[in-house]
Backbone bond lengths (Angstrom), bond angles and torsions (degrees), N, CA, C in turn:
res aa  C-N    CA-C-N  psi(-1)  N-CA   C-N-CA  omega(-1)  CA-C   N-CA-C  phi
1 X - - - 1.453 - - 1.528 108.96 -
2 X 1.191 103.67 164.61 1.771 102.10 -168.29 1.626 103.78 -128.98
3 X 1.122 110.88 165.30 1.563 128.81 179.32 1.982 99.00 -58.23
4 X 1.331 113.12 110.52 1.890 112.48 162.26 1.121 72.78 114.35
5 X 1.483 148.34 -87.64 1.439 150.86 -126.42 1.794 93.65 -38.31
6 X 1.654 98.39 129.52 1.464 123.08 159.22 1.159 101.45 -111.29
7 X 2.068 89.56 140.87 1.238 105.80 -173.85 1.812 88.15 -114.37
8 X 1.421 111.51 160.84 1.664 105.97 147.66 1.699 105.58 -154.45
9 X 1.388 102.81 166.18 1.628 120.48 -176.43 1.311 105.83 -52.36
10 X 1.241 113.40 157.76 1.236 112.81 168.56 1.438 112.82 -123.23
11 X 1.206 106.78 18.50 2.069 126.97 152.84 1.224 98.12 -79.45
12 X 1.263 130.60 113.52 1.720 128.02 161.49 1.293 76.04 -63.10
13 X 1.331 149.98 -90.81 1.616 128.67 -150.67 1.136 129.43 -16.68
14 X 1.567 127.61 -44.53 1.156 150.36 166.57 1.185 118.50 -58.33
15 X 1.036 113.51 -60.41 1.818 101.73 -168.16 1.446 113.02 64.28
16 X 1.120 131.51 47.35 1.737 109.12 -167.40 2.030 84.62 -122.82
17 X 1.118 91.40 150.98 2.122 107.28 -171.56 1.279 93.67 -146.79
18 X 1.122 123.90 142.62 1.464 128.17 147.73 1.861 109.18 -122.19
19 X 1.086 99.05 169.72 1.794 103.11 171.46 1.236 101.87 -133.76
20 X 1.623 106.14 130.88 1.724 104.50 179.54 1.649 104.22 -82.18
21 X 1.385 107.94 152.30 0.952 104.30 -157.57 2.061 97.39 -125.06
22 X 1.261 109.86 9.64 1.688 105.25 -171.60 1.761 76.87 -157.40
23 X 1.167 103.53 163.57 1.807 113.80 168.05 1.756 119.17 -82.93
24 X 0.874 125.47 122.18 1.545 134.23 170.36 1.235 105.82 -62.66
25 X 1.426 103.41 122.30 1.876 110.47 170.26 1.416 123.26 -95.78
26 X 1.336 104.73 -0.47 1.743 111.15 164.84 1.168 116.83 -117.66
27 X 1.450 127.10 122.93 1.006 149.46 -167.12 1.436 110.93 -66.17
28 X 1.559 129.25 143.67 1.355 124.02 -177.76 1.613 90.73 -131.99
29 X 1.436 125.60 149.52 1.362 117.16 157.65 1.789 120.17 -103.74
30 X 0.951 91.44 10.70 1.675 115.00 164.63 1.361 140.04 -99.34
31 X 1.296 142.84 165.28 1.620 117.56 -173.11 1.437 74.08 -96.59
32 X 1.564 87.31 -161.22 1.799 97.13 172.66 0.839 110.63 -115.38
33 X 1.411 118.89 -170.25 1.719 124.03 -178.53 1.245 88.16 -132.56
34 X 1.905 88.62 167.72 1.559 110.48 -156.72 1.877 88.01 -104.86
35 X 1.144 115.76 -166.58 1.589 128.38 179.75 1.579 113.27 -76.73
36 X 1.604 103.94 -23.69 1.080 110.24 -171.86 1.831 115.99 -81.52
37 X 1.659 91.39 -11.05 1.983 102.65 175.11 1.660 95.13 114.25
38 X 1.571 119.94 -38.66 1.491 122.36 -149.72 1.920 96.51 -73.93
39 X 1.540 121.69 154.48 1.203 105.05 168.16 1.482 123.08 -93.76
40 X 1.204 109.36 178.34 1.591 127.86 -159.13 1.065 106.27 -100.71
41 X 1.512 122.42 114.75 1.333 119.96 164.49 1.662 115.87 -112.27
42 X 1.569 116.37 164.65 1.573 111.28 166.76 1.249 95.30 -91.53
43 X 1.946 80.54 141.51 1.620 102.38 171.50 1.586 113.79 -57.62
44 X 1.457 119.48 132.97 1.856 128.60 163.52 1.831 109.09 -51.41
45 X 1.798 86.67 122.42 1.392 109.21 179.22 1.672 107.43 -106.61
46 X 1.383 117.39 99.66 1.861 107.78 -171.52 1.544 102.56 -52.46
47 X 1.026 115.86 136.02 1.734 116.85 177.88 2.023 103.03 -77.55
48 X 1.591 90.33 153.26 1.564 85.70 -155.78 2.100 73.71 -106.77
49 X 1.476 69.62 138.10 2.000 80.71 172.50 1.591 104.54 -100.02
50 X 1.516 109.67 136.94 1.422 145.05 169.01 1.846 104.55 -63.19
51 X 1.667 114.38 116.84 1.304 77.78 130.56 1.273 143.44 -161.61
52 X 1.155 174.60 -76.23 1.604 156.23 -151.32 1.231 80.14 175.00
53 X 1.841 100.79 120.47 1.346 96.95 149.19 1.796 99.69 -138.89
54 X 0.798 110.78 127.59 1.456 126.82 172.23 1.701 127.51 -46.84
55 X 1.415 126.82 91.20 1.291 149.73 -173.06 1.717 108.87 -27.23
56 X 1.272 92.31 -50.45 1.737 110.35 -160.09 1.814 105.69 -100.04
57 X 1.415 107.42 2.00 1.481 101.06 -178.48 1.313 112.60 87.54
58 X 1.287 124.66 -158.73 1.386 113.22 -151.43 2.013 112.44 -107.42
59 X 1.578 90.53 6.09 1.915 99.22 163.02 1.427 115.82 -79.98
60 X 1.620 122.48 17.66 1.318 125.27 169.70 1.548 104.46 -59.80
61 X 1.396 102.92 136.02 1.356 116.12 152.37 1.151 116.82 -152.88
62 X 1.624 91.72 140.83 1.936 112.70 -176.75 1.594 120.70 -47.87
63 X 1.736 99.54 -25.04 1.657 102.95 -165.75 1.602 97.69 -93.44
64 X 1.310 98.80 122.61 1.862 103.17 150.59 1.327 128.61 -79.40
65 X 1.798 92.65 121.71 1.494 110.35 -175.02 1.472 129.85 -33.36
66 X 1.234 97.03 -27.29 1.411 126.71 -149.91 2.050 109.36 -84.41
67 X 0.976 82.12 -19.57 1.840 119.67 -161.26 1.579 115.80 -107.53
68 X 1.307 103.96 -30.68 1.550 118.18 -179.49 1.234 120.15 -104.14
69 X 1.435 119.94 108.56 1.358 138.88 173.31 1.207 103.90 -29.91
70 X 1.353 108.32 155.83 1.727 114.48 178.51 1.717 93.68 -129.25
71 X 1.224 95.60 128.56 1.571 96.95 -177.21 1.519 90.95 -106.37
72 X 1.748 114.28 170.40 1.015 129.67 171.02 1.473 117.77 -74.13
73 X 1.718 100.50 150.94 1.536 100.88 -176.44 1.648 103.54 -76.29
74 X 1.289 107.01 148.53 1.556 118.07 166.83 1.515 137.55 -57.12
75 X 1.190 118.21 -11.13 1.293 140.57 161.91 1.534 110.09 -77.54
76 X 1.512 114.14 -38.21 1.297 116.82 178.47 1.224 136.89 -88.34
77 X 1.574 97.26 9.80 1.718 109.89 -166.60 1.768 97.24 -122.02
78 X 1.604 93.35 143.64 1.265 114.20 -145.96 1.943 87.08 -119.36
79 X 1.816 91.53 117.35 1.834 93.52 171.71 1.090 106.70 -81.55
80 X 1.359 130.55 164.88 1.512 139.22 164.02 1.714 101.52 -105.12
């Protein structure tokens, strides 16, 4: 368990939460349980989405110039 981590019951009857308050140096591969027997889960955090907006307007591109072959123009290429 880590330093901030909230825990709470997973009895809505219960209601029981704790907050750790120092870091645990022994490892558990289990949550814990509350007094009441039921186990402990962390409360759901919706993940906040990022997003991209492009500096230069909408001539962004992912490919570097620098990196990308330049092929010949088609007018200039000669079939055998």
């Amino acid at each position: 368990m880590r330093r901030n981590d909230r825990w709470r019951c997973s009895n809505p009857e219960c209601g029981g939460e704790i907050l750790v308050l120092a870091n645990a140096k022994a490892f558990s591969a289990t949550n814990p349980r509350c007094s009441c027997g039921n186990l402990m889960r962390k409360p759901y955090i919706t993940p906040k989405l990022n997003t991209f907006e492009p500096e230069h307007g909408s001539d962004f591109s992912l490919e570097d110039p620098r990196r990308t072959p330049s092929l010949p123009d088609a007018e200039n290429v000669q079939l055998d």
